[in-house]
N, C-alpha and C positions, 0 to 999 in steps of 0.2 A: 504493500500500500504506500512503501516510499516516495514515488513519484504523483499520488495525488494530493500526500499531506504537506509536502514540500513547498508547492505553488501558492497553498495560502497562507503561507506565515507561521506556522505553527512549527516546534520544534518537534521532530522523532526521537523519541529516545526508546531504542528496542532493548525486548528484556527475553531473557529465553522463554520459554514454556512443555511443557509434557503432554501440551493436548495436542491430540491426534489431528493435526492441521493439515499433512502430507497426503496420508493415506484416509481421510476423514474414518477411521475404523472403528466408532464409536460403541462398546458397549452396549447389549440390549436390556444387560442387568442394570435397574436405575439405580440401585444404591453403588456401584461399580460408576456409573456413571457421575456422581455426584463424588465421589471418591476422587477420579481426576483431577475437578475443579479444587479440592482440598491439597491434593499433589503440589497442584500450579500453583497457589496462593500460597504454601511450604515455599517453592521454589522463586518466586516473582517477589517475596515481601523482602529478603536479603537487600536486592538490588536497587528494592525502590527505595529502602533506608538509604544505601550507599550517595543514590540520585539525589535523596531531596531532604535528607536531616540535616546540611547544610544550607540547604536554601530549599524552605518551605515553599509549597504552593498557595496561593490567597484560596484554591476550590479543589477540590477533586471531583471528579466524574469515574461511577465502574460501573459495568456491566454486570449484570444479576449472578454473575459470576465470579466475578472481579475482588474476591474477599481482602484481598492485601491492601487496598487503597483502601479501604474501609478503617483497615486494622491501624494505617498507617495516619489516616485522616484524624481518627478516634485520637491517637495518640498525642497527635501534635496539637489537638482541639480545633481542627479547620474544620469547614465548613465542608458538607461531601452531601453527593446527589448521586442515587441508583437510577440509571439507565435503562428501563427494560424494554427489550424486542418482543415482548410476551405477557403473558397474564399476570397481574397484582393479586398481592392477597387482601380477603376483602375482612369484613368486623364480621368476626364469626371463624375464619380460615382454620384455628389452628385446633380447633374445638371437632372441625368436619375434616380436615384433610390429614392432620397428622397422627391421629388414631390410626387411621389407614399405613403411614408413612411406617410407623413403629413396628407394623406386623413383618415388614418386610425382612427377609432371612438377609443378616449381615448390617442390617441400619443399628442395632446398638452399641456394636464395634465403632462405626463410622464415627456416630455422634461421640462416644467417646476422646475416640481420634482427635476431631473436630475441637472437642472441650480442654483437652490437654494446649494443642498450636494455640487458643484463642486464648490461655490461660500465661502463657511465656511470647503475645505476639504483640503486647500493649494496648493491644482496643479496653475499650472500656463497656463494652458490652460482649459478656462473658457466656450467655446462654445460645448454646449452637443452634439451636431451632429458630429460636428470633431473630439471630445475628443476619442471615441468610434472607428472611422474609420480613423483618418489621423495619425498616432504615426509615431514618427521622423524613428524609424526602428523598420523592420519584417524579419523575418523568416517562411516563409511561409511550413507547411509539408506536401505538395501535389505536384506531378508531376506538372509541368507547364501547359503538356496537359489537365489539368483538368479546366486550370484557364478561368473563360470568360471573352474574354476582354484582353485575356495576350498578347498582341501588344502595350497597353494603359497602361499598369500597369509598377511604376515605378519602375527603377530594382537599382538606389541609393539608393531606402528606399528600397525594397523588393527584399530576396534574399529567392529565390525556392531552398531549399535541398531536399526535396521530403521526404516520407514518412522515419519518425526517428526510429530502433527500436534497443532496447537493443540491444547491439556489443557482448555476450555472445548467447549460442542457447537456443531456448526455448525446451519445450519438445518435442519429436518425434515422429512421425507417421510413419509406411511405409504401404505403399498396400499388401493387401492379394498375398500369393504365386500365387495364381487361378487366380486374378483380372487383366485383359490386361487394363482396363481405369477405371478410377475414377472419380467420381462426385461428388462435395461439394455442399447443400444445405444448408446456413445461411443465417437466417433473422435477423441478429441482436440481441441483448440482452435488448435494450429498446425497439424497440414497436414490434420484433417477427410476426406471423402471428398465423394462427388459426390451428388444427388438419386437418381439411380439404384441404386444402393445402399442406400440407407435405404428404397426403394420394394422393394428385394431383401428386406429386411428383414420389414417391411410384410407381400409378400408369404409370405414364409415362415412368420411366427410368430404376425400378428394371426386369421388363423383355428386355431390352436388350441384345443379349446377349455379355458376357465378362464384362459385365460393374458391377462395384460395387459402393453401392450408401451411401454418408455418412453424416448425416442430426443432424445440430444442430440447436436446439429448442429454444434456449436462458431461461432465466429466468420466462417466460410467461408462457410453456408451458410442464407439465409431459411426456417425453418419450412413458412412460406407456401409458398414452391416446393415442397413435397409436396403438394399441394391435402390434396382430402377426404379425410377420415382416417374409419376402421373407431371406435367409440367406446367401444373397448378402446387405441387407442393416444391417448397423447402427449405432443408435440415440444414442445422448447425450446431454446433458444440455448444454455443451463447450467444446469443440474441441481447440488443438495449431493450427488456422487456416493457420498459414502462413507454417505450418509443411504437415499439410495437402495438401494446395495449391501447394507446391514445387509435391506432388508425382500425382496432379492433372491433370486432361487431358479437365476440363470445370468446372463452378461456377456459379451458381444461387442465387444470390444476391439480397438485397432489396436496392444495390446501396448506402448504406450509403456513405460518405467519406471515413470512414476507409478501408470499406469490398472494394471500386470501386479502393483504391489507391492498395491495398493487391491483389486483380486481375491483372492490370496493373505490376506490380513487379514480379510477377509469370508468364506474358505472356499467361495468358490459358483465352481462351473465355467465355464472361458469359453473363446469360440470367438476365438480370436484371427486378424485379418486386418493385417499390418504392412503399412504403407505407406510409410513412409522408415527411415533411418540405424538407431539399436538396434534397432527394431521388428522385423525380423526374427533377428535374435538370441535377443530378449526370447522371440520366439513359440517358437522351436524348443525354446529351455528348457523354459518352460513345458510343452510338449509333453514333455518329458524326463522332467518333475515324475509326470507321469500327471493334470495334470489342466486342459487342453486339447487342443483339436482345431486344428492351424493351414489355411488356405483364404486362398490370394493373390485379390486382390480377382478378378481374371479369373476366376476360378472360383468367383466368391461367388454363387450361383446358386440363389432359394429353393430347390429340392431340396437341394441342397449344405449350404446352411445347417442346414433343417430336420433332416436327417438326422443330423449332426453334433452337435445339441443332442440330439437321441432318444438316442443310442450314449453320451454326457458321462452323461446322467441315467440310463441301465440300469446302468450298471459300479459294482459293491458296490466294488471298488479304487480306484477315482477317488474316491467318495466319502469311504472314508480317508485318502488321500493330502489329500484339499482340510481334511479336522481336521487331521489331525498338522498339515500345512504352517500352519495358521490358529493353532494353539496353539505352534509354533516361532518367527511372526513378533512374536505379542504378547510370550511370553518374552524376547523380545531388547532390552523395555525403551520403544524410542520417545522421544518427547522427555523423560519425564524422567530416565531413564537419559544420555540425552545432555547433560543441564544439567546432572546431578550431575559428570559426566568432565569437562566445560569448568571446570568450578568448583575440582574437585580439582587445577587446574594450576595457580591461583591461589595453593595454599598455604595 
């Protein structure tokens, strides 16, 4: 990310890490999963002392992951603000979810773990379950209508700006002169989906007629392993999706956060297929919203598909739900509503 943080002034200062950044090979076990982030925050707090006990920062910003700036924050008595790409916890949270959390085989090792680092790391908030979910203040980067629970969630500590992206344009896309409607197929860049599925794809959409179909494969998967392509579709490894999405007319998504917030923001309807961890959360919202259709990959089956996008596009309700919801997400500000809040802590 060298070469985008550079350009606007901001200094890099790179620190190692133990998460699986290379090979994205993430654990299916979540307390394994959550284990990492405890790894990294072991390994990252060393450095950030090294960096900044000399010369304090006036704020810190971390990611809901990011426990060492917290610890580091805590310690020095600065001012720190949690960052999240995903769900808040709301009043009530830890009463409905961490009952749950506790059954898990291997979570009281973790927390353990967790209470020892947090005990010799200087924070001053010592309880491992809280440290992780309760921070004095957030910045949440997801439409509010994404949030569950957002009736319950406290809006003094959490403030919803909704999806943040560079204030500059990314690069652009426009549809073929021929093409009357557009179709984005991405599955993400971590867990992707198989050839067969994107030939589901393929098959479902590229004979519609007028329609053009434009399908990113993510890092998983060679292009080329779709062989011949219809000369209405095509593949790439990465698409500027949200360039794509603006000349979009529907989205077929695996529901990530990002991909379900970047649908929401573009107002086009999407057929969501989750394949891991929120993904299926994500979908069923969405579905909630009224303006998707959810399909487990096992039954992602061109009929399935096809049929799905036909029912998204007849429904006069869906298509207001996808305005309202597209003029709710912009209202909520984005990055610079969020730079102005970070600033305002400042003083």
């Amino acid at each position: 990310m060298a070469e985008h943080i550079a350009p606007t002034g901001a200094e890099l200062v790179s620190m190692p890490t133990v998460l699986p950044v290379e090979d994205r090979q993430w654990p299916d076990d979540p307390v394994a999963g959550m284990g990492i982030f405890l790894d990294d925050a072991i390994t990252v707090l060393p450095e950030l002392h090294a960096r900044y006990d000399a010369d304090p920062a006036d704020a810190y910003l971390y990611d809901i992951g990011g426990y060492a700036a917290r610890a580091l924050a805590e310690q020095q008595g600065r001012p720190y603000v949690q960052v999240s790409p995903t769900y808040v916890a709301w009043k009530g949270y830890a009463d409905e979810v961490l009952p749950q959390m506790r059954q898990l085989p291997g979570y009281d090792a973790l927390i353990e773990r967790f209470r020892v680092w947090l005990a010799g790391s200087g924070a001053t908030t010592l309880d491992p379950e809280q440290f992780p979910a309760a921070p004095a203040k957030v910045l949440a980067l997801i439409p509010k209508a994404m949030q569950p629970n957002a009736d319950r969630v406290d809006e003094q500590v959490v403030t919803f700006v909704g999806p943040c992206f560079a204030l500059d344009d990314e690069p652009g896309w426009r549809r073929p002169a021929d093409a009357e409607h557009v179709l984005l197929v991405s599955m993400g860049s971590a867990y992707g989906a198989g050839a067969d599925f994107y030939r589901h794809c393929i098959d479902a959409f590229a004979g519609l007629p007028g329609w053009h179909l434009v399908i990113a494969t993510g890092t998983q998967l060679d292009p080329a392993e779709l062989g011949d392509l219809p000369a209405n579709v095509e593949t790439h490894r990465w698409v500027p999706q949200r360039a794509v999405l603006a000349e979009a007319d529907a989205f077929v998504t695996h529901a990530g956060m990002g991909g379900s917030n970047e649908g929401l923001l573009a107002g086009v309807p999407m057929i969501a297929i989750p394949q891991a961890v929120d993904q299926f959360m994500n979908a069923d919202r969405l579905v909630e919203l009224g303006v998707a259709r959810r399909i487990d990959t096992a039954d992602a089956t061109p009929q399935a598909l096809r049929s799905a996008l036909q029912e998204l596009l007849a429904e006069p309700e869906r298509v207001r739900r996808s305005a309202d919801l597209q003029a709710a997400s912009v209202a909520e500000g984005g990055a610079s509503r969020a730079a102005d809040l970070v600033e305002g802590l400042l003083g």
